[in-house]
C-alpha distance (Angstrom), angle and dihedral (degrees) to the residues before:
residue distance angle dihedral
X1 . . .
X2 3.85 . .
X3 3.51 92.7 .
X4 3.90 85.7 53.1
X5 4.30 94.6 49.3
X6 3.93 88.6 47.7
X7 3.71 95.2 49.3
X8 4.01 81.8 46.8
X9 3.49 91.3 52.0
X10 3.84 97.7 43.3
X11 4.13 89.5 52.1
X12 4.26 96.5 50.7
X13 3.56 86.0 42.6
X14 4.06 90.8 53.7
X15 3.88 87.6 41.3
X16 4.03 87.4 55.6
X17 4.06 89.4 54.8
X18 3.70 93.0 51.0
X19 3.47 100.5 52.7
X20 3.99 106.2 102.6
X21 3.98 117.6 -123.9
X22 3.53 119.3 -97.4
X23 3.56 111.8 -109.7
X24 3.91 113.7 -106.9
X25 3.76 119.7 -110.7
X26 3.54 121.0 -113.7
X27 4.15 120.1 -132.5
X28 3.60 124.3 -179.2
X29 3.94 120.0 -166.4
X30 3.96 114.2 -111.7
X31 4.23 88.6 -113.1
X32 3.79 82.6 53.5
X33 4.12 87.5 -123.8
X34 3.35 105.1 129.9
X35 3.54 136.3 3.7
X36 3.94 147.3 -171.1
X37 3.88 156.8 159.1
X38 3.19 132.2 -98.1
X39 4.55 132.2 -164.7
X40 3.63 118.4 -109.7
X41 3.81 118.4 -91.9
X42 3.98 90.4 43.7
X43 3.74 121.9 109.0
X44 3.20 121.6 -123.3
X45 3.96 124.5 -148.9
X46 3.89 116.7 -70.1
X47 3.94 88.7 -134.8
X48 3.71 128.7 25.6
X49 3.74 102.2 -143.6
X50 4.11 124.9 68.3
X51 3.50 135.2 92.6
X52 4.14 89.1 -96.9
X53 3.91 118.4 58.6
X54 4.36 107.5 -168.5
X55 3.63 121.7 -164.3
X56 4.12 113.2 -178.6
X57 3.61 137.1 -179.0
X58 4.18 131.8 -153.2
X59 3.28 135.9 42.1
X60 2.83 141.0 -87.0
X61 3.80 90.2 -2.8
X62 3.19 115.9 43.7
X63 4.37 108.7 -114.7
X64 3.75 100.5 -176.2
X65 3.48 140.4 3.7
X66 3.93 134.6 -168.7
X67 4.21 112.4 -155.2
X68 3.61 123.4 -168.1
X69 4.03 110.3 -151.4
X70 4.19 109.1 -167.9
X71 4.04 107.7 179.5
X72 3.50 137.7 151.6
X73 4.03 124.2 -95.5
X74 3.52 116.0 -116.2
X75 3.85 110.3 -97.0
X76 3.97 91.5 -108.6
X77 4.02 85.5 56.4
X78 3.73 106.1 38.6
X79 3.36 96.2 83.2
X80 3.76 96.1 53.9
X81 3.73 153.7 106.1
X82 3.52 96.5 -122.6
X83 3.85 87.1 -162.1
X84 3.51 130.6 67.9
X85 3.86 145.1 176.1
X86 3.87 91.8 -84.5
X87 3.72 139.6 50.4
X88 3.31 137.1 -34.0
X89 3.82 95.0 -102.3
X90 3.92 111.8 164.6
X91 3.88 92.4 40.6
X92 3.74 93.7 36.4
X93 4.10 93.2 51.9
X94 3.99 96.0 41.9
X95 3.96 83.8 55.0
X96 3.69 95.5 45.1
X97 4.15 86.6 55.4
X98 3.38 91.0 66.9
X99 4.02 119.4 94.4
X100 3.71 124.9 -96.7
X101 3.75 86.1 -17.6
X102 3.81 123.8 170.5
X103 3.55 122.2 -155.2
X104 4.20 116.4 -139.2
X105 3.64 102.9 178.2
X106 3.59 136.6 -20.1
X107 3.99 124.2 166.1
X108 3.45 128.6 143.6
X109 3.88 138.8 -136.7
X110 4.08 149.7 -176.5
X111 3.46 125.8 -138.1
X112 3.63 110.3 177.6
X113 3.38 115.6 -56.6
X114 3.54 91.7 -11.2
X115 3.76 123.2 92.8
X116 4.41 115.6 -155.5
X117 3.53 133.3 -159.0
X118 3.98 108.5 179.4
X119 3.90 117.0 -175.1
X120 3.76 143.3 167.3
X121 3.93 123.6 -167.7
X122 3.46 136.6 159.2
X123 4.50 124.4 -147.3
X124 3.29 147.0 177.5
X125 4.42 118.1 -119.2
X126 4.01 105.3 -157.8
X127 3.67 82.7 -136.6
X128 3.98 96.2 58.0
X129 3.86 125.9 75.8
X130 3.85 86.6 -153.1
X131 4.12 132.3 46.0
X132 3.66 123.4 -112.8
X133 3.64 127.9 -127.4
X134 3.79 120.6 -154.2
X135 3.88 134.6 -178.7
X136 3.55 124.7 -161.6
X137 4.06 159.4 -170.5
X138 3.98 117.0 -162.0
X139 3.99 97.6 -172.7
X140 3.47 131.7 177.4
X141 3.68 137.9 -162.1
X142 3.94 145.9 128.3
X143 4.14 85.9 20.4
X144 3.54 87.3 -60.6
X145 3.89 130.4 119.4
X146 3.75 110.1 -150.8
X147 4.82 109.6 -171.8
X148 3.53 110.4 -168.3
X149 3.78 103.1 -176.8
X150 4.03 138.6 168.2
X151 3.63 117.7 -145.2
X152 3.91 133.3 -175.7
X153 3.71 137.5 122.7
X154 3.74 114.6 -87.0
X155 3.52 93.9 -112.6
X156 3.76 87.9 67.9
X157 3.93 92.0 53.8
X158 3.90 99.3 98.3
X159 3.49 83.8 56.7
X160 3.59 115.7 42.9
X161 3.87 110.9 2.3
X162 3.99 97.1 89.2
X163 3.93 85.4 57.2
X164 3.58 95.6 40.0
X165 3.69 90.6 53.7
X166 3.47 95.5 48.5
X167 3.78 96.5 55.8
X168 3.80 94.1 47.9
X169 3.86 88.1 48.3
X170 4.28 83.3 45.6
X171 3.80 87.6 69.8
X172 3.78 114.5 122.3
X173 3.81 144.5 152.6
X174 3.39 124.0 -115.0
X175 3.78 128.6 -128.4
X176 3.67 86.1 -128.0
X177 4.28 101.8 111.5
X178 3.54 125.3 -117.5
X179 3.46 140.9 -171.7
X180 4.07 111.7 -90.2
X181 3.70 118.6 -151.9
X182 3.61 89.7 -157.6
X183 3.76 113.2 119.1
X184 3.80 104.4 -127.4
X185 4.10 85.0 46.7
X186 3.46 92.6 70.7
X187 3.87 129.3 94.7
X188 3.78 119.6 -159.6
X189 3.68 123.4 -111.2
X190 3.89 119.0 -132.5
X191 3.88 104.2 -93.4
X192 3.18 130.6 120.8
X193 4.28 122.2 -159.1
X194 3.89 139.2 -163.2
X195 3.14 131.7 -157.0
X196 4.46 105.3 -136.7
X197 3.42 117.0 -133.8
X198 3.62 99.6 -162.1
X199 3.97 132.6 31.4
X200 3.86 133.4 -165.7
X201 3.91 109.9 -115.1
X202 4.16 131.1 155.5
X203 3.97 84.7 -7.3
X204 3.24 107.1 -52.8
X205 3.78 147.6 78.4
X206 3.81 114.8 -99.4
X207 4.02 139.1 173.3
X208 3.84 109.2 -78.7
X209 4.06 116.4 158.5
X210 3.86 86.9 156.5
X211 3.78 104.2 77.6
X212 3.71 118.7 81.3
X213 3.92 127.8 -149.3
X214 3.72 119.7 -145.2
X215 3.69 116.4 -150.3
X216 3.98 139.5 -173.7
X217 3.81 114.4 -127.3
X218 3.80 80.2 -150.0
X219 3.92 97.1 64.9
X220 3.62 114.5 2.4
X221 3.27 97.1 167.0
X222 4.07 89.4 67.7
X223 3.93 113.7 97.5
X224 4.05 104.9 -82.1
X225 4.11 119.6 -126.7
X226 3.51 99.1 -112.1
X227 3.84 123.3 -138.8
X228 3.99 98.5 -147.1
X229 4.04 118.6 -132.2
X230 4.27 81.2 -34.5
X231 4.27 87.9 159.8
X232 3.40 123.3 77.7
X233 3.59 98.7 -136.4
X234 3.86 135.1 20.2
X235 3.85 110.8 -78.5
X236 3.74 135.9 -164.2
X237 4.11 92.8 179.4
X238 3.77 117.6 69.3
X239 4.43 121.1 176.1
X240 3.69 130.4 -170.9
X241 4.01 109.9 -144.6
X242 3.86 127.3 -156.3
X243 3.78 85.0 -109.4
X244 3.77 91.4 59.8
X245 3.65 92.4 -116.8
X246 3.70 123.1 128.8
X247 3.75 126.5 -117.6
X248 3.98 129.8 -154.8
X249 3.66 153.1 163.2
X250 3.77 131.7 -155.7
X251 3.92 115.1 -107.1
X252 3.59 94.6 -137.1
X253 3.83 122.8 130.9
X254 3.23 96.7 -113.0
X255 3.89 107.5 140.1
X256 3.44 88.1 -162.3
X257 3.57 129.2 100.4
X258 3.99 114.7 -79.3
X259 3.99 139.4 -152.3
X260 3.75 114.9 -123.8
X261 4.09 110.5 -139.4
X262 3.46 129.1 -150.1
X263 3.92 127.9 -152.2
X264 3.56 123.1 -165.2
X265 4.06 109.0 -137.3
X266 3.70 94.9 -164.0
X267 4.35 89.4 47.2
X268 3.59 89.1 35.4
X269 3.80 87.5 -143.4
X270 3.83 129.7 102.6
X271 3.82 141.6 -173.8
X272 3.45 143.5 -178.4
X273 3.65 122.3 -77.1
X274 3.99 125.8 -141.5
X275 4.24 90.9 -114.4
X276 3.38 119.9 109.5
X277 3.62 125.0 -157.6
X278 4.03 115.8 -151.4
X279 3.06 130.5 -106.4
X280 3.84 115.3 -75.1
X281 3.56 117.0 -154.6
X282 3.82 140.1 -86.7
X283 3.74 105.0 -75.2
X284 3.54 99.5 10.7
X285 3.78 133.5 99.7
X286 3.99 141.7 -165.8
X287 3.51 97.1 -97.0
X288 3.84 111.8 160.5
X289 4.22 133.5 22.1
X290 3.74 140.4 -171.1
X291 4.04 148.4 -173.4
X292 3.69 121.4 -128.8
X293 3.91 130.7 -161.9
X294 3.56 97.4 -80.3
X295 4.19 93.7 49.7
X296 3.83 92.0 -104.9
X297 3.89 115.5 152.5
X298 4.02 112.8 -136.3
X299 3.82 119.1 -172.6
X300 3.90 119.9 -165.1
X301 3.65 126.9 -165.9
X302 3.78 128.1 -121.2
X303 3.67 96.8 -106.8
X304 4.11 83.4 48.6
X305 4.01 90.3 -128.0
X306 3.43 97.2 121.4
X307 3.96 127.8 39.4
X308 4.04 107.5 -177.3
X309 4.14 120.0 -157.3
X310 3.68 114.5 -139.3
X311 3.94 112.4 -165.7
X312 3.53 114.1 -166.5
X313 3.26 112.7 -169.8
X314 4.28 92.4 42.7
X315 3.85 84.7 48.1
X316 3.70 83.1 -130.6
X317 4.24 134.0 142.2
X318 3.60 120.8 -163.2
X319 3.53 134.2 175.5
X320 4.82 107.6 -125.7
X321 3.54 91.0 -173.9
X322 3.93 137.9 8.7
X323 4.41 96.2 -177.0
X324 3.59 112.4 49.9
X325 3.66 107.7 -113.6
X326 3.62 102.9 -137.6
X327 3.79 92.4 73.1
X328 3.67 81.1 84.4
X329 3.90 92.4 60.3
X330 3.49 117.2 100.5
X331 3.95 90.3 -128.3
X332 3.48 95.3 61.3
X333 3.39 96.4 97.3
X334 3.93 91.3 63.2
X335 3.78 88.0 52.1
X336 3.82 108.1 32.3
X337 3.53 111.3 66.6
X338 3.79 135.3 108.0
X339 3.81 105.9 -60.4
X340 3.53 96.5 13.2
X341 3.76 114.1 149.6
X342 3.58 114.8 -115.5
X343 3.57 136.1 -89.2
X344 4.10 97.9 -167.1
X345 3.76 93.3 107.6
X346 4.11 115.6 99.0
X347 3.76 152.7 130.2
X348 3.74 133.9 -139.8
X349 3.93 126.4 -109.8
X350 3.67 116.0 -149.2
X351 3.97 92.5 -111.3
X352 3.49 99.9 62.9
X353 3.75 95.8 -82.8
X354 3.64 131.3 135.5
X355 3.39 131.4 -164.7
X356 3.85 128.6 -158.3
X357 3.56 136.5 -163.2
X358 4.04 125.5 -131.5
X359 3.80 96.0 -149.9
X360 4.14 98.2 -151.1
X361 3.46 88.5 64.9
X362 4.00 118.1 8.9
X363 3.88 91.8 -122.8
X364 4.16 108.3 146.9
X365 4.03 123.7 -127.0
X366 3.92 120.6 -160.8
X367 3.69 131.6 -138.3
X368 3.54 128.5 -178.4
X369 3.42 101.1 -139.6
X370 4.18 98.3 -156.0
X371 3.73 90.7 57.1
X372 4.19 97.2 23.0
X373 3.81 84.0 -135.3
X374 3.64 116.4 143.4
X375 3.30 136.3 -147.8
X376 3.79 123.1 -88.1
X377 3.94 102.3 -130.6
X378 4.09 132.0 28.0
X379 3.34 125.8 -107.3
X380 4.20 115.6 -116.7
X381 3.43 118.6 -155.8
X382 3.68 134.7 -162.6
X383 3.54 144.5 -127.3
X384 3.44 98.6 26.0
X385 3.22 110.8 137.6
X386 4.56 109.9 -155.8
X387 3.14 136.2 36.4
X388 3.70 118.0 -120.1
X389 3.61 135.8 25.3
X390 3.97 107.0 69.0
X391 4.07 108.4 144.0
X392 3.30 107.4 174.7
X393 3.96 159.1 -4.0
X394 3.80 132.9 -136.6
X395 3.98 125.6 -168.1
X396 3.83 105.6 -151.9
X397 3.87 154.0 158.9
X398 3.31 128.2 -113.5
X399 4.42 115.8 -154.1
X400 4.21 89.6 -95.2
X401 3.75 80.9 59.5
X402 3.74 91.6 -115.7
X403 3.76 110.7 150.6
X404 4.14 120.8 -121.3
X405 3.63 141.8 -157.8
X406 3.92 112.5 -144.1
X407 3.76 115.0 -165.5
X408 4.13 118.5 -170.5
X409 3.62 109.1 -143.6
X410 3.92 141.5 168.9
X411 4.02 102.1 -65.3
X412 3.41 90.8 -19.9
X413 4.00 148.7 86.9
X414 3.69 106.5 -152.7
X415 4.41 122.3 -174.7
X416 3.72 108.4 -148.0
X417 4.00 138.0 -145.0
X418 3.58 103.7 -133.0
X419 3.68 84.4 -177.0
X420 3.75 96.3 44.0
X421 3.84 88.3 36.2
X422 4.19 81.7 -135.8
X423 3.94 127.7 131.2
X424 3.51 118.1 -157.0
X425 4.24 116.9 -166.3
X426 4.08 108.7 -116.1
X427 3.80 91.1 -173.5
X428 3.72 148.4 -34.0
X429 4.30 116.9 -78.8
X430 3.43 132.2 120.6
X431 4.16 102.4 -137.1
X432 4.08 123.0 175.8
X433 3.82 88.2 -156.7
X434 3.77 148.3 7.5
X435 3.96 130.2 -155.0
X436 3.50 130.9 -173.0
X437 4.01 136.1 128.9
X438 3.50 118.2 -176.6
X439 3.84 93.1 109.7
X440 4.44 73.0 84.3
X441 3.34 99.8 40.3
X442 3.85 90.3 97.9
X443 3.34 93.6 54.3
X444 4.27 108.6 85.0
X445 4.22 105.2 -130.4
X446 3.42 112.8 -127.1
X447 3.98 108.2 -98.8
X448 3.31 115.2 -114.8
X449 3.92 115.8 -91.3
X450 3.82 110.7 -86.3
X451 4.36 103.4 -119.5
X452 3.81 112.4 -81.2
X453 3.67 105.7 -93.9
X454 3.60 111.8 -115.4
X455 3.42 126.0 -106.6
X456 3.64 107.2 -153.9
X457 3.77 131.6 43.5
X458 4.07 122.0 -118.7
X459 4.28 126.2 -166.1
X460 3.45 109.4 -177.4
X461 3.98 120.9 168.1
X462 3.71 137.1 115.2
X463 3.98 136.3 -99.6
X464 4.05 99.7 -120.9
X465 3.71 127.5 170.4
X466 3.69 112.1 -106.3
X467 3.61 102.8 -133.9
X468 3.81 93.9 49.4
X469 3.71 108.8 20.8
X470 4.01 84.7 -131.1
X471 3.93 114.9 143.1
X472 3.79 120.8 -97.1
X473 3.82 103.9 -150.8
X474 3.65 95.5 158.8
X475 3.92 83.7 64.9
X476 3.56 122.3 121.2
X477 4.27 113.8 -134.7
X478 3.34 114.5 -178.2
X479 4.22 124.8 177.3
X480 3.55 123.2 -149.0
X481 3.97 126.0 -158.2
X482 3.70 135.6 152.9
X483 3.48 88.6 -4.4
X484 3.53 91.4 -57.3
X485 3.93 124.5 123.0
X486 3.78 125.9 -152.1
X487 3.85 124.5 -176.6
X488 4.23 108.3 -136.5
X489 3.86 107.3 -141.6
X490 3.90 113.6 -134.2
X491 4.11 132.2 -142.7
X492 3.40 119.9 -123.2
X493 4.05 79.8 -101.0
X494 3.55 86.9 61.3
X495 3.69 90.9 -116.4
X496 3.90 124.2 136.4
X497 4.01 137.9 -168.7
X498 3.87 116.9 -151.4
X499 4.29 119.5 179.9
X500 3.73 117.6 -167.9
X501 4.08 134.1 155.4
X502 3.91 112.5 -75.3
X503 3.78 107.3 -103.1
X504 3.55 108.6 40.5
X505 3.19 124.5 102.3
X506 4.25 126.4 -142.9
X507 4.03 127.8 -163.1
X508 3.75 111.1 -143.0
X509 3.79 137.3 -157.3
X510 3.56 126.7 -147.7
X511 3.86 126.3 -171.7
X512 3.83 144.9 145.5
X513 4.06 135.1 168.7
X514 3.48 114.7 -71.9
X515 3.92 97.2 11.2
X516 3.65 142.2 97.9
X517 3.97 116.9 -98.8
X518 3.68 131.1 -128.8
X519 2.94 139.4 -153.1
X520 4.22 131.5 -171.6
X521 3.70 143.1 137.7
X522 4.03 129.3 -112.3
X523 4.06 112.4 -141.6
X524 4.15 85.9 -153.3
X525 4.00 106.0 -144.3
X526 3.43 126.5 -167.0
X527 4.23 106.7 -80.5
X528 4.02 131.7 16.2
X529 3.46 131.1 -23.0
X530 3.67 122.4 -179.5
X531 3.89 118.0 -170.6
X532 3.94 129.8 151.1
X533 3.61 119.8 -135.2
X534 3.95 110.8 -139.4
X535 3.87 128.8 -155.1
X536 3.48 128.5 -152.9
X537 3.63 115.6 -130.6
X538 3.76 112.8 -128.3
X539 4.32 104.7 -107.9
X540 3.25 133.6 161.5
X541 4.12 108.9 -96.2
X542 3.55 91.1 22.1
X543 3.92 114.3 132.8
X544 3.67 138.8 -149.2
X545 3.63 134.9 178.7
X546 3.88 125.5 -125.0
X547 3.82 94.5 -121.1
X548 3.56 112.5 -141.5
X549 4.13 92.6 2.0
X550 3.90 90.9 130.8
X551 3.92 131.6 142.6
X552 3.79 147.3 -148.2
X553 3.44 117.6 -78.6
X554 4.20 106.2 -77.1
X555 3.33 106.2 -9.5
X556 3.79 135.1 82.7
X557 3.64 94.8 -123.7
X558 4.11 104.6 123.3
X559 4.35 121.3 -127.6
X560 3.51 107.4 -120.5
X561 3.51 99.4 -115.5
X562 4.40 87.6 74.7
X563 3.91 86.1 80.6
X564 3.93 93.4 81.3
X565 3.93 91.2 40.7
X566 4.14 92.1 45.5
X567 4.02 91.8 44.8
X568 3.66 96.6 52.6
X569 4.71 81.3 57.2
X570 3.33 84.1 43.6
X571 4.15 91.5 61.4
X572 3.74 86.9 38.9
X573 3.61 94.8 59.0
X574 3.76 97.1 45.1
X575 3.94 91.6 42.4
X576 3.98 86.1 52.2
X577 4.35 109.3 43.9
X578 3.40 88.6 175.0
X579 4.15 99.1 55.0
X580 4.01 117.2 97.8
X581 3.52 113.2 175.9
X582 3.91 142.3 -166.7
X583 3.73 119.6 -128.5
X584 3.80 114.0 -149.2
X585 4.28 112.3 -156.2
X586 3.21 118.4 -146.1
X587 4.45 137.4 -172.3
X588 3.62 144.1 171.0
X589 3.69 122.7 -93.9
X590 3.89 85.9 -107.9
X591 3.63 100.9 126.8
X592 4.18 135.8 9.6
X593 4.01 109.5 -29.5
X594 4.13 87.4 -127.8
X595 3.49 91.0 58.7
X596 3.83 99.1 45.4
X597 3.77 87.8 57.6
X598 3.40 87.8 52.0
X599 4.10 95.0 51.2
X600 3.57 88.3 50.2
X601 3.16 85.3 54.7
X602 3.47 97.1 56.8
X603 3.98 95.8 39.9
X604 3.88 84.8 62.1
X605 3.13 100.7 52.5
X606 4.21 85.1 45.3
X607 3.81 85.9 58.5
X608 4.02 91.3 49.7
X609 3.45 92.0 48.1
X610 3.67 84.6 54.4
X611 3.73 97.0 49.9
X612 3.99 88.9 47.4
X613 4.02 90.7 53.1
X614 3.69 91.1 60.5
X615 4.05 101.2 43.6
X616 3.82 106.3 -79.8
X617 4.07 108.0 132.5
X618 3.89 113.1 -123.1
X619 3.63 94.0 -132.6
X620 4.26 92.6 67.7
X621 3.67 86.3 56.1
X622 4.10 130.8 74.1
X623 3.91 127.3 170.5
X624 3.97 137.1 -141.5
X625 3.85 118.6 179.9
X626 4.12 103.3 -154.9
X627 4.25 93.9 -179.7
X628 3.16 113.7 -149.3
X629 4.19 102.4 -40.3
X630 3.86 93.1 104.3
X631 4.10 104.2 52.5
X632 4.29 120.5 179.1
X633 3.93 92.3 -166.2
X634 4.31 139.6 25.3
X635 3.44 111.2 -79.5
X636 3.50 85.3 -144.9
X637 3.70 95.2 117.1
X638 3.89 144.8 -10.0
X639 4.07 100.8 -88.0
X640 3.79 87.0 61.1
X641 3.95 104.9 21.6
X642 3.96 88.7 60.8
X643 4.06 84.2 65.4
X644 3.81 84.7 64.3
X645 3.75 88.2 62.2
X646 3.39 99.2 83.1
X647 4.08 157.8 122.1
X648 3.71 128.3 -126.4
X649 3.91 127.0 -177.2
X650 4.21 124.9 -150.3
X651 3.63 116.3 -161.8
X652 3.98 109.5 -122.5
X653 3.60 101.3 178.2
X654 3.75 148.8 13.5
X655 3.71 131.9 -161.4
């Protein structure tokens, strides 16, 4: 009759390998971002929109789930490599918050313009009996953070954690294209803006500087939409960005160092940004600003000695020039002296030129902006009819693609034939500034540079018991590598740092009093890696397989690769007096079931006989030969059926 139940056991369990896998089932998010599969017998979400995609397993209660969070960067972020040439920090520090947690793997990556942190950790809730294991992918791209992360106590891992895994590692972009919030993604639209320097109020005409007029390059001469008192202060200096947002900065006489603000015409809200532009001098204010090819802000001063670089998506300010450049024309003196209107109103060309406005007259000056080398003559212009009162210049498209030359004038807007060297008045306005950059818009930015990849390797982690996720500094970690052995040194957290070249690859040893060893190797790619190493505490009916103890196929006769396996037992026995163990044979299902119980049998007692040759007593150690009832791996074929052929100890006692 027993012979009968094993050979039923042996045949359901040989139906259960053959059945094929269920093919996964494919989700795509309602934007059409991201998309992935999921196993059969999860639930997929009721609704495919929503910043939170949930995936769970079992019923009734749910056992597992999987979320997908998509949300936008913060504005200081979006425009960043998220990764860098150290450590994982942010992910790394919200882990280590967590109680008794223990750290499996985390490492990071970039692909593109994608940045990856991958981790796995397991911790301990106060409010749970049992810990929970989660696996996840922090990814950004486009200013967007996109978690895809399994969760579900560890008790629950046999049964869901392979499929779990899989559908967090399933996670993909599409090719489908969607907007990026990322700075240099952007391409400007086709308006233009002003800021108006006066404004009708009670009656009468007063000061204003805080209103801005939106125009279409299309038909400027049609009444703009006006964005009423929008800035915060009064402003001379208006720029266009590649993510249509305006930038400004107040034209107070400070001399002290000043915040640029940005106001989103499509929102209609602004804020302060985090740049800073230097101080500009006593008696001297930020009175004009421009966009180049590349969507970089400059801001010049009214005395044009100073021309400041804003790069928004590097989050950098830098000062191009600190001497205005046109002292070295030979006009200057005809424009320079005391009392002179100024000539610190311009726009950018998209070949490095600038050109500047002398505001008595309206006549242009050029600068090329690689060399800061100006022109030798002026520029006259026609058909403009006073003298005195032109504030600034903008170089434009208009929707046939035809390039323009906007000149801001006193109570009028004026486009101008550089070729012609004629201005001819659009309509009637009085505006300190005007912004707009779609004349670049054709031209692609240059991405931002991809983070330098890193040129050494760096594990970091900790040595933690694996019962109580307490440290083990006591512990003794040792690397091995070209037959070379290094001892780590542990913190008094237990924690250790170890740098090494990118591409070779260490084996390390673990061990400590009263615990299990372990043994493993580190692959060491280029950047961090953090991963805990966790001991086992010695305890009665805890088990532990004989790594690499395996035989040939139906006998008991041992490979000779079990030495290293059996020696390390060996050193636990005679480090621990007081251990006796059981060893548990095990087989394939190669053969009849009676007889595999008997070859286990046999292969234990080879593996005592072992132990007893090198100074273990007999009496610590008993035997049970299980056949092949209890299998690790398919016995499908060799590769995975030779895993079957194995030995497995249980500790019985513990003095």
């Amino acid at each position: 009759m027993k012979i009968f139940l094993t050979l039923v056991l042996l045949v359901f369990r040989l139906i259960l390998y053959a059945q094929p896998t269920p093919p996964a089932i494919p989700y795509t998010d309602a934007q059409a971002r991201y998309q992935l599969a999921f196993a059969p017998g999860w639930v997929p979400p009721r609704a495919a929109g929503g910043q939170v995609a949930t995936f769970t397993a079992g019923a009734p209660v749910i056992a597992a789930t999987v979320k997908v969070l998509q949300q936008p960067l913060p504005d200081d972020r979006r425009d960043l490599r998220l990764l860098g040439a150290g450590r994982p920090d942010s992910v790394y520090q919200r882990i280590q918050r967590l109680p008794r947690v223990q750290v499996l793997r985390l490492d990071q990556h970039s692909i593109g313009p994608t940045d990856e942190i991958d981790y796995e950790y397991t911790y301990a809730p106060p409010a749970l009996a049992t810990r929970m294991h989660v696996v996840g992918r922090q990814l950004w791209r486009g200013g967007y953070e996109f978690r895809v992360e399994y969760r579900a106590g560890t008790d629950q891992s046999g049964r869901y954690l392979t499929e779990g895994r899989q559908l967090v590692e399933s996670f993909a972009f599409t090719n489908s294209p969607w907007p990026s919030r990322r700075y240099a993604d952007q391409i400007c639209d086709g308006k233009m803006y002003g800021i108006a320097a006066l404004r009708y109020h009670d009656g009468q005409w007063e000061d204003d500087c805080r209103t801005i007029h939106e125009f279409s390059t299309s038909d400027p001469t049609a009444t703009p939409r006006a964005h009423r008192r929008v800035l915060p202060f009064q402003s001379y200096a208006l720029a266009k960005g590649f993510d249509n947002c305006l930038y400004s900065v107040t034209k107070a006489p400070t001399n002290a160092p000043e915040r640029v603000y940005r106001y989103d015409p499509a929102a209609r809200r602004g804020a302060y940004t985090d740049w800073q532009l230097p101080a500009q001098g006593p008696e001297n204010v930020w009175i004009s600003a421009a966009t180049d090819d590349h969507g970089d802000l400059y801001f010049m001063t009214s005395d044009a000695n100073l021309l400041v670089r804003v790069s928004p998506h590097e989050g950098r300010v830098s000062v191009v020039w600190a001497t205005d450049p046109i002292r070295k024309a030979p006009y200057y003196p005809l424009i320079g002296f005391a009392s002179a209107g100024t000539h610190g109103n311009f726009c950018l060309d998209d070949a490095s030129t600038m050109y500047m406005v002398y505001s008595t007259d309206g006549s242009l000056l050029k600068v090329n902006l690689t060399t800061k080398q100006p022109a030798p003559e002026r520029i006259p212009i026609d058909g403009l009819p006073v003298r005195g009162g032109y504030s600034d210049l903008l170089m434009q498209n208009d929707a046939a693609g035809r390039r323009r030359m906007y000149l801001a004038g006193p109570h009028g807007l004026y486009q101008v034939d550089l070729a012609r060297r004629q201005a001819t008045r659009v309509r009637g306005g009085t505006y300190t500034d005007l912004a707009g950059c779609n004349l670049f818009g054709v031209v692609q930015p240059a991405p931002p540079a991809p983070p330098p990849t890193p040129t050494t390797s760096i594990w970091e982690g900790r040595v933690l018991d694996a019962t109580t996720s307490l440290p083990l500094p006591q512990a003794q970690l040792r690397l091995d590598h070209d037959d070379v052995g290094t001892a780590v040194l542990l913190s008094v957290r237990g924690s250790f740092t170890y740098t090494t070249t990118p591409g070779s690859t260490y084996q390390y040893h673990a061990q400590h009093p009263g615990y299990f060893s372990t043994d493993s190797t580190w692959a060491a790619a280029p950047g961090p890696l953090v991963r805990d190493i966790l001991l086992r505490p010695l305890a009665v009916g805890a088990t532990q397989q004989l790594a690499n103890v395996q035989f040939e196929q139906g006998k008991a006769v041992m490979l000779p690769s079990s030495a290293a396996a059996l020696n390390k037992l060996v050193r636990l026995m005679i480090d621990n007096p007081g251990l006796t163990i059981e060893l548990r044979g095990h087989t394939d299902n190669v053969g009849p079931p009676e007889k595999n119980v008997v070859l286990s049998q046999q292969r234990v007692a080879a593996v005592k006989a072992y132990l007893a040759d090198h100074g273990v007593a007999g009496s610590r150690i008993t035997g049970l030969g299980l056949g092949g009832a209890e299998p690790i791996a398919s016995n499908d074929q060799e590769a995975t059926r030779r895993l079957n052929r194995r030995v497995e100890f249980r500790i019985v006692g513990l003095q």
